[in-house]
C-alpha positions, 0 to 999 in steps of 0.5 A: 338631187344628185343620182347615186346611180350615175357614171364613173365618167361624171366628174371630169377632174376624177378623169384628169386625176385617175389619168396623171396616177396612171400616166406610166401606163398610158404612155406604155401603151402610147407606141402600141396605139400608134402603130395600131392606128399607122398599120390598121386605119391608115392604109383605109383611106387607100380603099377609097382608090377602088371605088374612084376614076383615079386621076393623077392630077387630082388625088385620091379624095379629089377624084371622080366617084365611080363606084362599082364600075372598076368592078364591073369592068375587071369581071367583065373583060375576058379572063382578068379576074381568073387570072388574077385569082389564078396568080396570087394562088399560084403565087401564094403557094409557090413562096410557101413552098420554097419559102418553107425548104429555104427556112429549113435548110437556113435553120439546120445550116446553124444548127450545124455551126453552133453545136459542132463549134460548141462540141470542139470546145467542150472538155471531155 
C-alpha cells in the first residue's frame, strides 16, 4: 500500500521532468554556484596548511600532521602574535584612513569635470 503521506523527492522521473522545465533557471543560477563553491569552499582546503609541518616537497595533503604545535610556537616565542596583531590593526586602519581621503578626492575630482563640462554646453 502506497503512503499518501510521502515525499516530493519519490519519484526520480517527476525530478528529472521538474528539472528539464526549469532548466533556464538552473543554468541562471550555474555561474553563481560556481564562484560560490571557487570563492568560499576552495580556499578551505589551504586551512589544513595551519595544522601541518608544511613540506615543500610533499605538498599540502602529504605533509606531517602537526596539530596545534604551529600555534604554541607562534604564542610562545616572544612578542610575534602582538606584533602580528599590532600590524594588521595598524594596517587596517591606515588603508581606511587614506583609502577614504583618496576616494573622496577621486570622486569630487569627477564631479568637477563632469558638471562644468555639462554647464559650458548647456544653452542659457
Amino acid at each position: 500500500m502506497r503512503n499518501k503521506h510521502a515525499g516530493k523527492g519519490e519519484d526520480p522521473l517527476k525530478l528529472i521532468k521538474n528539472t528539464w522545465k526549469h532548466k533556464t533557471l538552473f543554468l541562471m543560477a550555474f555561474p553563481a554556484v560556481l564562484l560560490l563553491i571557487a570563492f568560499n569552499y576552495v580556499p578551505m582546503a589551504g586551512l589544513v596548511v595551519a595544522f601541518k609541518k608544511f613540506n615543500y616537497a610533499d605538498g599540502i595533503f602529504k605533509s606531517p600532521w602537526n596539530g596545534l604545535e604551529n600555534f604554541r610556537y607562534l604564542f610562545m616565542v616572544g612578542d610575534t602574535a602582538w606584533r602580528l596583531t599590532r600590524n594588521t590593526i595598524g594596517y587596517y586602519l591606515l588603508f581606511t584612513f587614506f583609502g577614504t581621503i583618496t576616494e573622496t578626492r577621486i570622486s569630487l575630482v569627477f564631479l568637477g569635470i563632469f558638471t562644468n563640462s555639462s554647464r559650458s554646453r548647456m544653452p542659457a
